[in-house]
LUMVEXTOR-90744 format. One record per atom (N, C-alpha, C): residue number from 1; atom name; y, x, z; residue in one letter. Coordinates in steps of 0.2 Angstrom, whole numbers. Atoms other than C-alpha are relative to their C-alpha. Layout:
REM residues N
[NUM; "CA"; [Y; X; Z]; "a"]
...
This chain:
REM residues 66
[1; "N"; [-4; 5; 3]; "x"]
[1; "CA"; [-142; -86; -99]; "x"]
[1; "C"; [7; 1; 2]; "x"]
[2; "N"; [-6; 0; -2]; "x"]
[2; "CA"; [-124; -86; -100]; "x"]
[2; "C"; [3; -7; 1]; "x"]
[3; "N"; [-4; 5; -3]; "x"]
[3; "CA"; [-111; -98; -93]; "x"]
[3; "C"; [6; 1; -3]; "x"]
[4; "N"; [-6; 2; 1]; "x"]
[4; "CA"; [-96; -105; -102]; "x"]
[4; "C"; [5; 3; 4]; "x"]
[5; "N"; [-8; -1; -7]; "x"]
[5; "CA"; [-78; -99; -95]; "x"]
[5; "C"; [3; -7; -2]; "x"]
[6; "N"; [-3; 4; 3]; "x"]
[6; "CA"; [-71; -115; -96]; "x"]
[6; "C"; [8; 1; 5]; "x"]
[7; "N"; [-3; 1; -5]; "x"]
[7; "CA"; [-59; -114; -80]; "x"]
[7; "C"; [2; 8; 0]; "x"]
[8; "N"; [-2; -7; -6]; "x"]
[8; "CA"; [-51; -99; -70]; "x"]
[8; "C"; [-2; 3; 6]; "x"]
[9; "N"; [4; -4; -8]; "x"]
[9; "CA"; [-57; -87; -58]; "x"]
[9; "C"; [4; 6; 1]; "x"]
[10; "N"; [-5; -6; -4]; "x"]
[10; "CA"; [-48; -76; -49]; "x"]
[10; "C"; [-6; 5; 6]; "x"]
[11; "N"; [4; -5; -4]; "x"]
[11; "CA"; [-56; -62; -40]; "x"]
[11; "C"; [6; 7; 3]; "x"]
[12; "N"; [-4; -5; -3]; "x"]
[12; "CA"; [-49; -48; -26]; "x"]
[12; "C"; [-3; 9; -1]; "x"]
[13; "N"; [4; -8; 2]; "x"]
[13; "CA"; [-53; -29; -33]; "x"]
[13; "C"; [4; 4; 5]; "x"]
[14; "N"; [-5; -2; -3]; "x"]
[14; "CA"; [-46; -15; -24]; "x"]
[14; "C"; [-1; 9; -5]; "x"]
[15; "N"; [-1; -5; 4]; "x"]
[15; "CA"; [-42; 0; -33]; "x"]
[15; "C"; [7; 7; 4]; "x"]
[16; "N"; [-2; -6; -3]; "x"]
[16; "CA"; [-37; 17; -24]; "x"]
[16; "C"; [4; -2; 6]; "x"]
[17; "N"; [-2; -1; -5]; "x"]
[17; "CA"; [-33; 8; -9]; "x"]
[17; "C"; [5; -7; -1]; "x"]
[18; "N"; [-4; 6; 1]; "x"]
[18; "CA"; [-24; -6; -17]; "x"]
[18; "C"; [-3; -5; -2]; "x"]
[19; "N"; [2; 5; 3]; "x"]
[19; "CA"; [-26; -23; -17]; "x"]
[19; "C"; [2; -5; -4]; "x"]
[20; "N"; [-3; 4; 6]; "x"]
[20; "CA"; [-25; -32; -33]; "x"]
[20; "C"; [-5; -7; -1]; "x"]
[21; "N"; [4; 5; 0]; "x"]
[21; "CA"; [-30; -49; -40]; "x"]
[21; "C"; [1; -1; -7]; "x"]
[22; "N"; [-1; 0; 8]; "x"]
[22; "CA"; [-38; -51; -57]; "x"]
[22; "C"; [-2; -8; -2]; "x"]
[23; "N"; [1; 7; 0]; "x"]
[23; "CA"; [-38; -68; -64]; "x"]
[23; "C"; [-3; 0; -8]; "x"]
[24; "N"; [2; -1; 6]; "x"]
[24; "CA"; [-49; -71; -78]; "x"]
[24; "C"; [-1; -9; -3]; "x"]
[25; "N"; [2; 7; 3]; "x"]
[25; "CA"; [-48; -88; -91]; "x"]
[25; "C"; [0; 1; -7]; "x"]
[26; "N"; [2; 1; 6]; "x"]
[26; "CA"; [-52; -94; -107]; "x"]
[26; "C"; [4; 4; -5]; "x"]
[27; "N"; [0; -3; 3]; "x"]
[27; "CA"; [-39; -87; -115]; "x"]
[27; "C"; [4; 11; 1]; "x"]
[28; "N"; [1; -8; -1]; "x"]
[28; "CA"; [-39; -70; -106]; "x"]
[28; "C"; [-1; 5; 5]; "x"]
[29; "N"; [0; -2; -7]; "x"]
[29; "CA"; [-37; -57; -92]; "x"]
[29; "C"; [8; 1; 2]; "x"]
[30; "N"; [-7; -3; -1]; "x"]
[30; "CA"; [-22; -51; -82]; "x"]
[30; "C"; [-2; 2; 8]; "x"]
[31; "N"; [1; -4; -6]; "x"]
[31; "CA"; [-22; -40; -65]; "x"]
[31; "C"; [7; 0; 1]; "x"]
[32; "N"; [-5; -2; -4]; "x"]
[32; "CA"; [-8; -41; -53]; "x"]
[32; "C"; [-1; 1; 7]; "x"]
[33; "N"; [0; -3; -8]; "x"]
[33; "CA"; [-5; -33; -36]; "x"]
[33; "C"; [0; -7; 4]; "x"]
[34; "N"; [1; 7; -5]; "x"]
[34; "CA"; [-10; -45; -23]; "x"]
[34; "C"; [6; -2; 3]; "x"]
[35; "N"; [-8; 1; -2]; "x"]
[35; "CA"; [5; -53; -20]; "x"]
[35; "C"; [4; -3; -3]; "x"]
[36; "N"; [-7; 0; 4]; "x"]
[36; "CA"; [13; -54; -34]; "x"]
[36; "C"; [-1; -4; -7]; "x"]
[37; "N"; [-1; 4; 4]; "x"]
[37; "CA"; [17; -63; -50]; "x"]
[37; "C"; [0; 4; -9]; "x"]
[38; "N"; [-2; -2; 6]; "x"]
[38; "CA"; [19; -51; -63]; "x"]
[38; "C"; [-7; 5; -1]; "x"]
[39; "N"; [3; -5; -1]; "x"]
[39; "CA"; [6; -37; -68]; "x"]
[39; "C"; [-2; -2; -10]; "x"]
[40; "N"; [4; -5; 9]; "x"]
[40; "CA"; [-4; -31; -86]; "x"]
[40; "C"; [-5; -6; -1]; "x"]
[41; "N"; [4; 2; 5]; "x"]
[41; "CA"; [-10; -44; -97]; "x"]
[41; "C"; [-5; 0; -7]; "x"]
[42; "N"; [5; 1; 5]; "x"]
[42; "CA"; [-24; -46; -110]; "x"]
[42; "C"; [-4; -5; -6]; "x"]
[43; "N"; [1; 6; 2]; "x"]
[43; "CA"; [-27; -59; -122]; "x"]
[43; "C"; [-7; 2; -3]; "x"]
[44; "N"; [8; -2; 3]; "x"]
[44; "CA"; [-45; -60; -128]; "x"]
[44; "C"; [0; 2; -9]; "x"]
[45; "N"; [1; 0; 8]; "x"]
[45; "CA"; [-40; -63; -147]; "x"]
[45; "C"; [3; 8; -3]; "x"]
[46; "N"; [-4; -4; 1]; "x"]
[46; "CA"; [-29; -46; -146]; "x"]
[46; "C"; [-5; 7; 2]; "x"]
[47; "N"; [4; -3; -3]; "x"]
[47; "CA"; [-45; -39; -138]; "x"]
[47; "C"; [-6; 3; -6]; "x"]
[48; "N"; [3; 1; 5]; "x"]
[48; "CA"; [-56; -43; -152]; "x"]
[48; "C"; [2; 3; -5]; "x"]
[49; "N"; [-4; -4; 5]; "x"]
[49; "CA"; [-45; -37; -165]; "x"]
[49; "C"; [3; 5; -3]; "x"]
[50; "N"; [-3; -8; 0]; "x"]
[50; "CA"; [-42; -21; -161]; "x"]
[50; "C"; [9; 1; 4]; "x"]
[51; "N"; [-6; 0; 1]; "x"]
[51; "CA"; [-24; -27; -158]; "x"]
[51; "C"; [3; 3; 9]; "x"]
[52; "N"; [-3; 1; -7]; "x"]
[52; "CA"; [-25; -23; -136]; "x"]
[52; "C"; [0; 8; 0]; "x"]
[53; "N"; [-1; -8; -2]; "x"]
[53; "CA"; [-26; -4; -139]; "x"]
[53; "C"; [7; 2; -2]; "x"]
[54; "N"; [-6; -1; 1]; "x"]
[54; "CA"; [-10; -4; -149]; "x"]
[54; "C"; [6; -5; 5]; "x"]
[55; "N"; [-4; 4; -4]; "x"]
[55; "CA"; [-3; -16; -136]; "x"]
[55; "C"; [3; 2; 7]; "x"]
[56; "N"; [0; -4; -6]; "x"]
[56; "CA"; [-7; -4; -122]; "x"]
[56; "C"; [3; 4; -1]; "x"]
[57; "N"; [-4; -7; 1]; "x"]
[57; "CA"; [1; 10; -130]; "x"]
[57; "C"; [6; -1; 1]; "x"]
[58; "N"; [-6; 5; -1]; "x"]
[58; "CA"; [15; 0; -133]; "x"]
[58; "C"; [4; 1; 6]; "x"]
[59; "N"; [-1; 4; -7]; "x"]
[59; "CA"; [17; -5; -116]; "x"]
[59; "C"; [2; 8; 4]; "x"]
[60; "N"; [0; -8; -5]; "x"]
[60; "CA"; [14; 13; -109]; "x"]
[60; "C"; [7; 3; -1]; "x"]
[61; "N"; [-5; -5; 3]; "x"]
[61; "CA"; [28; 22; -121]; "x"]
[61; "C"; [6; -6; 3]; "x"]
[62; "N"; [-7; 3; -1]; "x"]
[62; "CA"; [42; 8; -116]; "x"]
[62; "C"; [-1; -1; 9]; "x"]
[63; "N"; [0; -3; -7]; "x"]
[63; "CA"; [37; 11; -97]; "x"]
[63; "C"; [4; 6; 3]; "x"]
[64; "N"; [-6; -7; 2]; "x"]
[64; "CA"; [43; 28; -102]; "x"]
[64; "C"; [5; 0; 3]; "x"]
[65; "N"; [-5; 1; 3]; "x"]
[65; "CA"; [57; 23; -107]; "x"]
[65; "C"; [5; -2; 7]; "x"]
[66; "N"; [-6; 4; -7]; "x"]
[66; "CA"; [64; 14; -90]; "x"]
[66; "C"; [2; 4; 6]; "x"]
């Protein structure tokens, strides 16, 4: 049986040695470096619709760019 997300939950992952914090709520996910304020978002509706792979490419190519 599954359980409603109604709320937020924050969890500590660590990834190649780094600790990040991913916080997951109803209307999505987002993972930032433990500590910090900013990191890579995900909207669920953007997930759904195809629209988060065009949103990550996006993101990548204007990373490039700086």
């Amino acid at each position: 049986m599954t359980v409603k997300l109604d709320r937020t939950l924050k969890r500590e992952i660590q990834v190649e040695g780094v600790a990040y914090t991913l916080t997951i709520t109803p209307e999505g996910v987002k993972l930032a470096e433990k500590g910090r304020r900013k990191g890579q978002e995900l909207l669920w509706k953007d997930m759904v619709s195809g629209d988060a792979a065009l949103a990550a490419a996006l993101n990548a190519s204007l990373q490039k760019v700086r």
